[in-house]
One Martini backbone bead per residue (centre of mass of N, CA, C, O) as a GRO file, in nm:
protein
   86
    1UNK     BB    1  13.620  11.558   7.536
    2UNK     BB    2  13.775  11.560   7.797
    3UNK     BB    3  13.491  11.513   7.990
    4UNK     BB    4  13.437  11.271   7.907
    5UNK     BB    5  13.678  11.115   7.979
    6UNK     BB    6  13.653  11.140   8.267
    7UNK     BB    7  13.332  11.022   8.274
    8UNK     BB    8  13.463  10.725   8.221
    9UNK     BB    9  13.701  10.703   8.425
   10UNK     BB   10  13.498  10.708   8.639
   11UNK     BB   11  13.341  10.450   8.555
   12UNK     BB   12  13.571  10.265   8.591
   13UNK     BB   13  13.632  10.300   8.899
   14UNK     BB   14  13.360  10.241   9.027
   15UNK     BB   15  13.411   9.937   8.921
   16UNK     BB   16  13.637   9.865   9.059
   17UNK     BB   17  13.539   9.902   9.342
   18UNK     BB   18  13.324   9.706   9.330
   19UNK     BB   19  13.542   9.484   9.258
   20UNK     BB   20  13.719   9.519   9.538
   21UNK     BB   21  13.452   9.481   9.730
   22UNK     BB   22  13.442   9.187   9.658
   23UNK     BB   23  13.700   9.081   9.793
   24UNK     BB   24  13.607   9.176  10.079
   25UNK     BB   25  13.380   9.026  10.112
   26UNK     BB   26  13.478   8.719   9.927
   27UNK     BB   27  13.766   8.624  10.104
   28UNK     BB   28  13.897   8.388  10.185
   29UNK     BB   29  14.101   8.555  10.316
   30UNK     BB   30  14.352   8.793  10.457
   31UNK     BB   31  14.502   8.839  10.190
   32UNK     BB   32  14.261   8.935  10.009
   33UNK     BB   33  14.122   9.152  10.139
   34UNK     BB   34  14.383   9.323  10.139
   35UNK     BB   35  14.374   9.396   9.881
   36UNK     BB   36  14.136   9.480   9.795
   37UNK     BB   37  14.174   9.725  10.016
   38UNK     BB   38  14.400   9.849   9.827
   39UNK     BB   39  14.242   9.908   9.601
   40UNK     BB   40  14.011  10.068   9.753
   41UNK     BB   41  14.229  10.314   9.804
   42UNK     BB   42  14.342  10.361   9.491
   43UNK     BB   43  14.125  10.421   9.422
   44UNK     BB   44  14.035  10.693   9.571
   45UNK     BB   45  14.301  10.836   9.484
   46UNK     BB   46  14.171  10.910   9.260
   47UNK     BB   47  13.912  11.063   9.290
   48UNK     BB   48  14.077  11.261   9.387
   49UNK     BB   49  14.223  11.354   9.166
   50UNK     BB   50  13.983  11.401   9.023
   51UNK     BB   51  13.844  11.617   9.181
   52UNK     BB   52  14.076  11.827   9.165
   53UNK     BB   53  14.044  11.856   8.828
   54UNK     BB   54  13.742  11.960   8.865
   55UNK     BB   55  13.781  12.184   9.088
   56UNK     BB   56  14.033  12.310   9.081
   57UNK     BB   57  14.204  12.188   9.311
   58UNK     BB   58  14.513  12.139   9.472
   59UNK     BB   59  14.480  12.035   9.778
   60UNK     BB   60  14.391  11.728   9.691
   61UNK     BB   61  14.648  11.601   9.628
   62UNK     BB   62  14.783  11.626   9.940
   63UNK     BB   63  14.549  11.413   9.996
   64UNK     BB   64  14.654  11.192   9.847
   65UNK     BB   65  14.891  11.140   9.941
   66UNK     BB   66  14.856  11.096  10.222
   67UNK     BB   67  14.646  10.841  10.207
   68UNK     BB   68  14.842  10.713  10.094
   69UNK     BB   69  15.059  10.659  10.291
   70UNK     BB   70  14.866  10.564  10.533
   71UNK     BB   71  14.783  10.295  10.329
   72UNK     BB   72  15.094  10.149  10.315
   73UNK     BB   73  15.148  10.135  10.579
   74UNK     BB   74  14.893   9.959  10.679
   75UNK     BB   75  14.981   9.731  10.484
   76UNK     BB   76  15.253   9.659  10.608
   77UNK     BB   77  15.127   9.568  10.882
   78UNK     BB   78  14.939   9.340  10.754
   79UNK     BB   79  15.143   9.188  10.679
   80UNK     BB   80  15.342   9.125  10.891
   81UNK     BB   81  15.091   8.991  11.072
   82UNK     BB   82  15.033   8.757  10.888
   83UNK     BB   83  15.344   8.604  10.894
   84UNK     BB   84  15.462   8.685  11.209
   85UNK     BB   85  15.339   8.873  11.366
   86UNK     BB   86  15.395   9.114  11.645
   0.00000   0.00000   0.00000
């Protein structure tokens, strides 16, 4: 049962993938894109915590730790950016 439901939220969030690279790919803006794109990372950051619940590796958690903190950077750059520009 445990597995079934694994293998729906992974479909669940494959579906926001789609749906957050719509918004990057047709984004009025540059803050709509960036959004986009942070979703776009959050999603991948479950995918990789659900590959590690699945391959039973806990070192997977460590990479999706890191990938969000310089996701985090990442996004607070281009806010910077666009607001005041570097």
């Amino acid at each position: 049962m445990a597995e079934l439901l694994f293998w729906i939220a992974g479909g669940i969030a494959a579906l926001a993938a789609v749906l957050a690279f719509y918004r990057v790919v047709a984004g009025p803006s540059a803050a709509d894109r960036t959004v986009g794109l942070d979703g776009m990372t959050i999603i991948a950051i479950s995918f990789i915590a659900f590959l590690a619940v699945i391959a039973d590796r806990i070192i997977y958690i460590d990479v999706a730790l890191v990938y969000g903190l310089v996701s985090f950077l990442g996004v607070v750059a281009v806010a910077r950016y666009l607001e005041r520009g570097l």
